[in-house]
py3Dmol code that shows the C-alpha trace and the ligand (Angstrom):
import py3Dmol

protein = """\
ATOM      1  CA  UNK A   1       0.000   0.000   0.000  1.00  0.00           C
ATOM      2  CA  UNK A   2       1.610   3.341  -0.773  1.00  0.00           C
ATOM      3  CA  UNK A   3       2.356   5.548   1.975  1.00  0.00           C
ATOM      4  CA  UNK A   4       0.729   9.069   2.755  1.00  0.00           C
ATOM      5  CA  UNK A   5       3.077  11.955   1.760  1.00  0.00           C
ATOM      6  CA  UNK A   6       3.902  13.313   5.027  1.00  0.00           C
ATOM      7  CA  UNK A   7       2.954  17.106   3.747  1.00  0.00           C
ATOM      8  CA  UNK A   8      -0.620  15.733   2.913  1.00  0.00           C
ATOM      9  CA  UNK A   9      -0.457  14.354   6.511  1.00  0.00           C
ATOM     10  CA  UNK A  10       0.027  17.270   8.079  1.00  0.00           C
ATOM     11  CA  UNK A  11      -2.599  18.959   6.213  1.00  0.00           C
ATOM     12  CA  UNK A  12      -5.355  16.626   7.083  1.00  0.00           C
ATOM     13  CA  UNK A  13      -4.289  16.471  10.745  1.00  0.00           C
ATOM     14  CA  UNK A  14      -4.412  20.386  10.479  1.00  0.00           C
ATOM     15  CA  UNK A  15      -7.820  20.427   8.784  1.00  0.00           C
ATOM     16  CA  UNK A  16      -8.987  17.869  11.541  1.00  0.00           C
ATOM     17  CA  UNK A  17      -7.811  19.760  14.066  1.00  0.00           C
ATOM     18  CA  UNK A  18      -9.543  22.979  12.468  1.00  0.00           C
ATOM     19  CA  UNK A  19     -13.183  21.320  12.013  1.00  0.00           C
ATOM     20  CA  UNK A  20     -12.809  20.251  16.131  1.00  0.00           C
ATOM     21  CA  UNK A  21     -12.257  23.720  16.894  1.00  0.00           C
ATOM     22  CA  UNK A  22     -15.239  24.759  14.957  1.00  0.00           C
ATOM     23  CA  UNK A  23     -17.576  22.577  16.193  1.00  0.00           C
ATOM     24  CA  UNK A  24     -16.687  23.089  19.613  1.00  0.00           C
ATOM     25  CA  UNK A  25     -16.924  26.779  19.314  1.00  0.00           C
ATOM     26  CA  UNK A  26     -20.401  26.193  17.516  1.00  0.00           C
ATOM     27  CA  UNK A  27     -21.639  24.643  20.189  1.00  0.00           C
ATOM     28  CA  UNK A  28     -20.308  26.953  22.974  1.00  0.00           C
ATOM     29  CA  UNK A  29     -20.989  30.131  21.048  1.00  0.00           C
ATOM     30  CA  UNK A  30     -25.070  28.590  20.607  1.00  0.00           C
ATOM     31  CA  UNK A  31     -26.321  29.694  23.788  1.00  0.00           C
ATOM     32  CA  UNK A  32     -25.042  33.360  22.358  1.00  0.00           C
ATOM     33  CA  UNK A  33     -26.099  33.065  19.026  1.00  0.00           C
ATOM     34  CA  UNK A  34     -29.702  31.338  19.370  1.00  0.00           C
ATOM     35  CA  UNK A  35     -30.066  30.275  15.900  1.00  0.00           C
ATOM     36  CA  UNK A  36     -33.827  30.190  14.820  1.00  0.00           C
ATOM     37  CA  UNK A  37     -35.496  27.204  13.863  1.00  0.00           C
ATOM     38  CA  UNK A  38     -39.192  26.525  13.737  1.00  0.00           C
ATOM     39  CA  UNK A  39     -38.719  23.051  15.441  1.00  0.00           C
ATOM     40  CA  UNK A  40     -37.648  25.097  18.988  1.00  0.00           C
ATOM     41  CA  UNK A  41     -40.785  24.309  21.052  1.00  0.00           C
ATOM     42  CA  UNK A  42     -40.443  27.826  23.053  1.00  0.00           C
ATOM     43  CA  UNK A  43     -40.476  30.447  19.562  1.00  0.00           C
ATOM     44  CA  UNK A  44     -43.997  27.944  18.460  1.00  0.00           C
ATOM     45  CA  UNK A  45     -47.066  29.580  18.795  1.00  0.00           C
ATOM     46  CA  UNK A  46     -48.342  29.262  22.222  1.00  0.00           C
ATOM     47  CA  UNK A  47     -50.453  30.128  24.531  1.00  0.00           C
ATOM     48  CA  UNK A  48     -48.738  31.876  28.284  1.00  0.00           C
ATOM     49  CA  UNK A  49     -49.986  31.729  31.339  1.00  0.00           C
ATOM     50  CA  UNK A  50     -52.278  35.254  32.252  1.00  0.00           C
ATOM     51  CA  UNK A  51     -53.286  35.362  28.243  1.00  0.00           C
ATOM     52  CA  UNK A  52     -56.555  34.575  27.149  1.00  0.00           C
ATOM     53  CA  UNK A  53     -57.432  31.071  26.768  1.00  0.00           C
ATOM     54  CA  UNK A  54     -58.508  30.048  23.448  1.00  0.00           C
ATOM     55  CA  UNK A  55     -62.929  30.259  23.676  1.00  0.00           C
ATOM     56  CA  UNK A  56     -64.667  27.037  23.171  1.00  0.00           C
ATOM     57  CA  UNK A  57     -65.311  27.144  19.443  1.00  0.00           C
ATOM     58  CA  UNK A  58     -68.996  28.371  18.699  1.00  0.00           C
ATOM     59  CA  UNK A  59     -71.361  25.716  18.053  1.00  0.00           C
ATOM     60  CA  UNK A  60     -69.371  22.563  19.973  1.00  0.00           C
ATOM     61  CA  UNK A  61     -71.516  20.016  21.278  1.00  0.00           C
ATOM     62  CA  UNK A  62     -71.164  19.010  25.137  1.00  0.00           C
ATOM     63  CA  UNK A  63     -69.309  15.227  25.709  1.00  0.00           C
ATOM     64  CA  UNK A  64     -70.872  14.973  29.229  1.00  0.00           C
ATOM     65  CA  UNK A  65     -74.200  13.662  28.419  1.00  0.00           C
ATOM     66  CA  UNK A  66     -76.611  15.965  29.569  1.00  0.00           C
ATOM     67  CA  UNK A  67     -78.000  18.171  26.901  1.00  0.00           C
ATOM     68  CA  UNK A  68     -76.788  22.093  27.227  1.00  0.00           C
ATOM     69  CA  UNK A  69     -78.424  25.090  26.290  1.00  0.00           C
ATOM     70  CA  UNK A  70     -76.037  26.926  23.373  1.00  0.00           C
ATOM     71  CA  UNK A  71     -77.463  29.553  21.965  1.00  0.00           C
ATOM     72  CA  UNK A  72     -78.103  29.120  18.012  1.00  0.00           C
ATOM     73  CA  UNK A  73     -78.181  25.638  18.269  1.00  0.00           C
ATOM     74  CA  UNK A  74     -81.362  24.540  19.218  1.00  0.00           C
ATOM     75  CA  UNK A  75     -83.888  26.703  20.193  1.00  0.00           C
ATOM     76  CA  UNK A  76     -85.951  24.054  21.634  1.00  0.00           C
ATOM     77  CA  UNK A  77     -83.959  23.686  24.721  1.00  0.00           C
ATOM     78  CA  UNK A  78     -84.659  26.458  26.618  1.00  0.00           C
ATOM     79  CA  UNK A  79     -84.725  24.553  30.294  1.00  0.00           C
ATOM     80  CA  UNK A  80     -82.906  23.183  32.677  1.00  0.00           C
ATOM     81  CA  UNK A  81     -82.534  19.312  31.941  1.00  0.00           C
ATOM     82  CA  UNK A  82     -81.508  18.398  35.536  1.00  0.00           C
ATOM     83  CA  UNK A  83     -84.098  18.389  38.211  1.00  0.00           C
ATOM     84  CA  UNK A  84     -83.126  20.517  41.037  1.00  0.00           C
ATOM     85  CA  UNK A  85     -82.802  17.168  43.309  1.00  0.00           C
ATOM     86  CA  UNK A  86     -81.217  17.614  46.663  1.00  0.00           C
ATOM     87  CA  UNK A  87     -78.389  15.814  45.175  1.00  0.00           C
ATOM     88  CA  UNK A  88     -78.042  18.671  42.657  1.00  0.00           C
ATOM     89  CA  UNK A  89     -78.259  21.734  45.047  1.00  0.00           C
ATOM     90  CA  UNK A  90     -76.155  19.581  47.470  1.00  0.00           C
ATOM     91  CA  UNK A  91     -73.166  19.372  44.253  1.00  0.00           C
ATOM     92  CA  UNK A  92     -74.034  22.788  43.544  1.00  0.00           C
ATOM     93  CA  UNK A  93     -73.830  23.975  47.128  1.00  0.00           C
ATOM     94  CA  UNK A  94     -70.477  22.545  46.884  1.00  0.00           C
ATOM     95  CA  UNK A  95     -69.341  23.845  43.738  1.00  0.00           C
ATOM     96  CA  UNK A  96     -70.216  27.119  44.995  1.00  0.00           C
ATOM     97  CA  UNK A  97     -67.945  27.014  47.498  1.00  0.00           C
ATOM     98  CA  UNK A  98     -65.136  26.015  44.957  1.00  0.00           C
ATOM     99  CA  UNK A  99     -65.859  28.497  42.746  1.00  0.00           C
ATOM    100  CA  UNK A 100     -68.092  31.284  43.250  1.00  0.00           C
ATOM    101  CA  UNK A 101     -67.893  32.476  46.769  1.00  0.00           C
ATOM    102  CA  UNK A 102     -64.665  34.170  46.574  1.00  0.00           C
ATOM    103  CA  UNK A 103     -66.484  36.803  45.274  1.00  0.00           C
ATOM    104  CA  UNK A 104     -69.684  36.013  45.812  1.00  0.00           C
ATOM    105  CA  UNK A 105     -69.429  35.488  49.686  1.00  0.00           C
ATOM    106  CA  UNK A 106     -70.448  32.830  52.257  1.00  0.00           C
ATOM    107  CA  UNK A 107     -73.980  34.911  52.733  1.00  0.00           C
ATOM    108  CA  UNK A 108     -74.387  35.016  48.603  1.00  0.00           C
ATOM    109  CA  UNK A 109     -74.177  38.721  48.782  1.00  0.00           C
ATOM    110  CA  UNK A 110     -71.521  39.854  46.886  1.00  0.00           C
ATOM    111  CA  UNK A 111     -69.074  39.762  50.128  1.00  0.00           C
ATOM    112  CA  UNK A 112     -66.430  37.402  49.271  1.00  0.00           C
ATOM    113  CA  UNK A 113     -63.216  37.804  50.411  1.00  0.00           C
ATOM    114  CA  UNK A 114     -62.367  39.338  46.733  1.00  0.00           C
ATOM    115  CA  UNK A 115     -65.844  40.459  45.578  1.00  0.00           C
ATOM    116  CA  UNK A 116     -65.866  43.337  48.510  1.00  0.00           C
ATOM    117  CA  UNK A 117     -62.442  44.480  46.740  1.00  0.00           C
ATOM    118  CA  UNK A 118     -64.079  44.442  42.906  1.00  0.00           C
ATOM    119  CA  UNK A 119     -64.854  47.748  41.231  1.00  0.00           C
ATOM    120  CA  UNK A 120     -68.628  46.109  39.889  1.00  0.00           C
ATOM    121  CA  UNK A 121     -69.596  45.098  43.418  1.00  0.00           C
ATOM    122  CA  UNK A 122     -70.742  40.916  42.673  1.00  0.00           C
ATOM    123  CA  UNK A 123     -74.469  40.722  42.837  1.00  0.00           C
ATOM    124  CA  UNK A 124     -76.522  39.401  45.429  1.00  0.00           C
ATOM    125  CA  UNK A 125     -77.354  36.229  44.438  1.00  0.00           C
ATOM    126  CA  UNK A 126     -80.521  36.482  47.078  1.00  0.00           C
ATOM    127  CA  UNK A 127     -82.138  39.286  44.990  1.00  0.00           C
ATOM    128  CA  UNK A 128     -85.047  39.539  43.840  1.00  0.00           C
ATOM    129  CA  UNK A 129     -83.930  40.259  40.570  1.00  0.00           C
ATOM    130  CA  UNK A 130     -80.858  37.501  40.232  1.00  0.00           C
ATOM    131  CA  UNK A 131     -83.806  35.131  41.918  1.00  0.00           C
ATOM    132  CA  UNK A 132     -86.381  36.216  39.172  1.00  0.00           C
ATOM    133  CA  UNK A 133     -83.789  35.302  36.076  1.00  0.00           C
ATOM    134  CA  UNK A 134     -84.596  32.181  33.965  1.00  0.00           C
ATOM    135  CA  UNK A 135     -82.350  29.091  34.783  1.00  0.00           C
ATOM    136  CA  UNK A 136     -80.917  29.540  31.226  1.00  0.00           C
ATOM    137  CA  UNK A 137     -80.295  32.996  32.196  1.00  0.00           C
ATOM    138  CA  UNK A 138     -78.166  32.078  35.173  1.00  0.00           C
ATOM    139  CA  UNK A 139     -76.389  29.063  33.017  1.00  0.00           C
ATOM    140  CA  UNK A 140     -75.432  31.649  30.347  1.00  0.00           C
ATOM    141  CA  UNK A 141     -74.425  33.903  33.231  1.00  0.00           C
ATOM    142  CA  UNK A 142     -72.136  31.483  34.303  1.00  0.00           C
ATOM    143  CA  UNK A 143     -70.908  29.837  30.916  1.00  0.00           C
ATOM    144  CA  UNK A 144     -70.082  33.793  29.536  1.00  0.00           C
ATOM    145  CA  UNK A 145     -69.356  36.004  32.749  1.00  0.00           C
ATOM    146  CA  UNK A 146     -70.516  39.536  32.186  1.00  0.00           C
ATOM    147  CA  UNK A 147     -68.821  41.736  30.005  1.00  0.00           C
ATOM    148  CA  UNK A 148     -69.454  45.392  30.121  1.00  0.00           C
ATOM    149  CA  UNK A 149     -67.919  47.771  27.519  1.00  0.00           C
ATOM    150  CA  UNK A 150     -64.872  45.301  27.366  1.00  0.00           C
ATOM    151  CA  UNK A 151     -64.668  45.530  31.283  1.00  0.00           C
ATOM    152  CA  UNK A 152     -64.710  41.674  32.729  1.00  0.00           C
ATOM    153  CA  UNK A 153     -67.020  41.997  35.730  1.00  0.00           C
ATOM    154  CA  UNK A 154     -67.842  38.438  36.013  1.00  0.00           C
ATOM    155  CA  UNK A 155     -65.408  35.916  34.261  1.00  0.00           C
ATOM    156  CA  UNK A 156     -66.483  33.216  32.156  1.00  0.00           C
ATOM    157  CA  UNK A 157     -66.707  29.922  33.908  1.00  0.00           C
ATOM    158  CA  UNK A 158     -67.420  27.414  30.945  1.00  0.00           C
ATOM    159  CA  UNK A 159     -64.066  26.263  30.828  1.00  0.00           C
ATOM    160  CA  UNK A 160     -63.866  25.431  34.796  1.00  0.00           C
ATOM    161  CA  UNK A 161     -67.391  24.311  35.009  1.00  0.00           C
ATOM    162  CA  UNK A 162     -68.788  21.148  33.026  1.00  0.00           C
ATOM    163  CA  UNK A 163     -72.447  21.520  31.965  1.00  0.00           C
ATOM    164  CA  UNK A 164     -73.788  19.146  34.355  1.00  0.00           C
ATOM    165  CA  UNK A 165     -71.800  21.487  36.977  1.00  0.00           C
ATOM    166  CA  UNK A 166     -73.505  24.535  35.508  1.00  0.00           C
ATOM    167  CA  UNK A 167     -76.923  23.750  36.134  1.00  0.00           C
ATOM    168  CA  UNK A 168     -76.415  22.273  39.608  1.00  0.00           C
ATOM    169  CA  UNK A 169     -75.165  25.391  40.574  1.00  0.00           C
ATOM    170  CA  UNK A 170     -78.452  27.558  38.877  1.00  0.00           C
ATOM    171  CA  UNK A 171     -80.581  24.906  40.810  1.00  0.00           C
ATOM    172  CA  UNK A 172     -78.155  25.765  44.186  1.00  0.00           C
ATOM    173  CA  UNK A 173     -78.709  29.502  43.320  1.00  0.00           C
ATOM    174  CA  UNK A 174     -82.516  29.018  42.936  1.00  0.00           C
ATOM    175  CA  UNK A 175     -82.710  26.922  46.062  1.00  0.00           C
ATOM    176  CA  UNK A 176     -81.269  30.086  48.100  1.00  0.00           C
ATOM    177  CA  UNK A 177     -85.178  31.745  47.331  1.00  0.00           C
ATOM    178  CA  UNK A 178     -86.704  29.254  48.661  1.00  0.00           C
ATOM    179  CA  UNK A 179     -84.364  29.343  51.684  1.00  0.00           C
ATOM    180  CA  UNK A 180     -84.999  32.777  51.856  1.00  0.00           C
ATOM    181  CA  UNK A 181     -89.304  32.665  51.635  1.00  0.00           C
ATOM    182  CA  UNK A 182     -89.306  30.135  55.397  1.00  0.00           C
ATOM    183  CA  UNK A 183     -90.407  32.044  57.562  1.00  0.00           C
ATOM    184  CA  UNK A 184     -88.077  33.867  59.969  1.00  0.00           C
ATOM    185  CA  UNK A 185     -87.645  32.760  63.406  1.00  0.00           C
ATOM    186  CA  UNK A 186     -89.503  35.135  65.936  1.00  0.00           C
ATOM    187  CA  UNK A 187     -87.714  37.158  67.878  1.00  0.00           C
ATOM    188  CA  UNK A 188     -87.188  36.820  70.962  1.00  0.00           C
ATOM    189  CA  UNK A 189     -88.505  39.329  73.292  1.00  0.00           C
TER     190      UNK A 189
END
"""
ligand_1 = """\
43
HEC
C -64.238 37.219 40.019
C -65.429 37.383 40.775
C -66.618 36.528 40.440
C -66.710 35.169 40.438
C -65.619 34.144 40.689
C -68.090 34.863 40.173
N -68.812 36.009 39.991
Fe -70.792 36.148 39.596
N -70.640 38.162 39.464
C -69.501 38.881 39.707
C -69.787 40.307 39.531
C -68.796 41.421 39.711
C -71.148 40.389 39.156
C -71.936 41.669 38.837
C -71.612 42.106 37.430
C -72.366 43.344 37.040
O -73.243 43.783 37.771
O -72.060 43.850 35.945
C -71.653 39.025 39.140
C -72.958 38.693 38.832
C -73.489 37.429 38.946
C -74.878 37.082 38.742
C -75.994 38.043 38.393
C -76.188 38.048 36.918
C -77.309 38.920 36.469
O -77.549 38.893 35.285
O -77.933 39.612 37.285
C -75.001 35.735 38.952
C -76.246 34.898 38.852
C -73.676 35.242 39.275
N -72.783 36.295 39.258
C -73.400 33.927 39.559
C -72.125 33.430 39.798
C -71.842 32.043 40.051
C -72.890 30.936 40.149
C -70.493 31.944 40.180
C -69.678 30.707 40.399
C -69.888 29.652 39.447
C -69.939 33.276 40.034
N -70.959 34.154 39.803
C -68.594 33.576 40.117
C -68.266 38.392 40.062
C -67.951 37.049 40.149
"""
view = py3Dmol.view(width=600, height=400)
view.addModel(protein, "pdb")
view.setStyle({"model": 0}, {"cartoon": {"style": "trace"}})
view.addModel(ligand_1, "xyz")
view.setStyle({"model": 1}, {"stick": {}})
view.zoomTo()
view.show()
């Protein structure tokens, strides 16, 4: 086998040497450089915590099983398809306490812990006028928040809420008139 000429040796040991030192400073100078490429998952579209979540697409049909009132879809349902059961104020009473009475308060009057430090103060749920809404009004209430002019006063709970959540909460909310209409106790004298 003929021999290597020792210039060419050099040469490739020299160009060896060369491509090391490249790729090592590559790599060390990539942390500076930050070259661009669509496969990095952190420059990919994204959604960060605090910015709006993406809204349920208009039209989508629940996957829990009990029917839902979306506007648009069917204008047939227009009531509540679970009966206000004690086991559905009793889930309701509880998801109130999950979600709702931090603004809403332990007495349903608008003095939770953050709803006395809200601009909009949160309504009294024991009203005569939240008591004389429609249960679909309260579900929409509750599925869209209440947007004034752009301002969130109430957020939109659809997302932390399932449907079946929804309207044990409107039958909870409801139950609180009745609650209200026994008779109070007498005073004593
Ligand atoms: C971040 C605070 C906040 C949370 C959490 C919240 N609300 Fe409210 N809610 C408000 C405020 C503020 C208003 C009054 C808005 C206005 O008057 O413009 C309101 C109003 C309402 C009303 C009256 C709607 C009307 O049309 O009169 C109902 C019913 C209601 N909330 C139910 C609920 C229920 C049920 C939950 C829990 C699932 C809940 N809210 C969670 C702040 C909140």
């Amino acid at each position: 086998m003929k021999s290597i000429h020792p210039a060419y040796k050099i040469l490739l040991s020299i160009a060896i040497a060369l491509a090391a030192v490249a790729t090592i400073v590559a790599f060390g100078l990539y942390d500076v450089i930050k070259v661009e490429w669509v496969s990095f998952m952190e420059i990919q579209a994204s959604y960060k915590p605090m910015e709006e979540p993406l809204p349920v697409a208009s039209r989508s049909i629940p996957i829990e099983g009990v029917a839902a009132y979306v506007a648009g879809i069917d204008p047939s349902i227009t009531k509540n398809p679970v009966p206000a059961d004690k086991i559905s104020v009793e889930r309701g009473r509880l998801l109130y306490s999950v979600t709702c009475i931090q603004c809403h308060g332990e007495e349903y009057n608008g003095n939770g812990i953050v709803g006395i430090a809200l601009v909009t103060h949160p309504a009294d749920l024991t009203s005569a006028v939240v008591q004389s809404k429609l249960d679909v009004d309260l579900f929409n209430t509750i599925s869209n928040g209440i947007i004034v002019k752009g301002q969130i006063h109430m957020p939109a709970l659809n997302e932390n809420l399932t449907f079946r959540d929804r309207w044990d909460l409107v039958n909870f909310i409801h139950s609180l008139k009745a609650a209200a209409e026994q008779p109070a106790p007498t005073p004593k004298p």
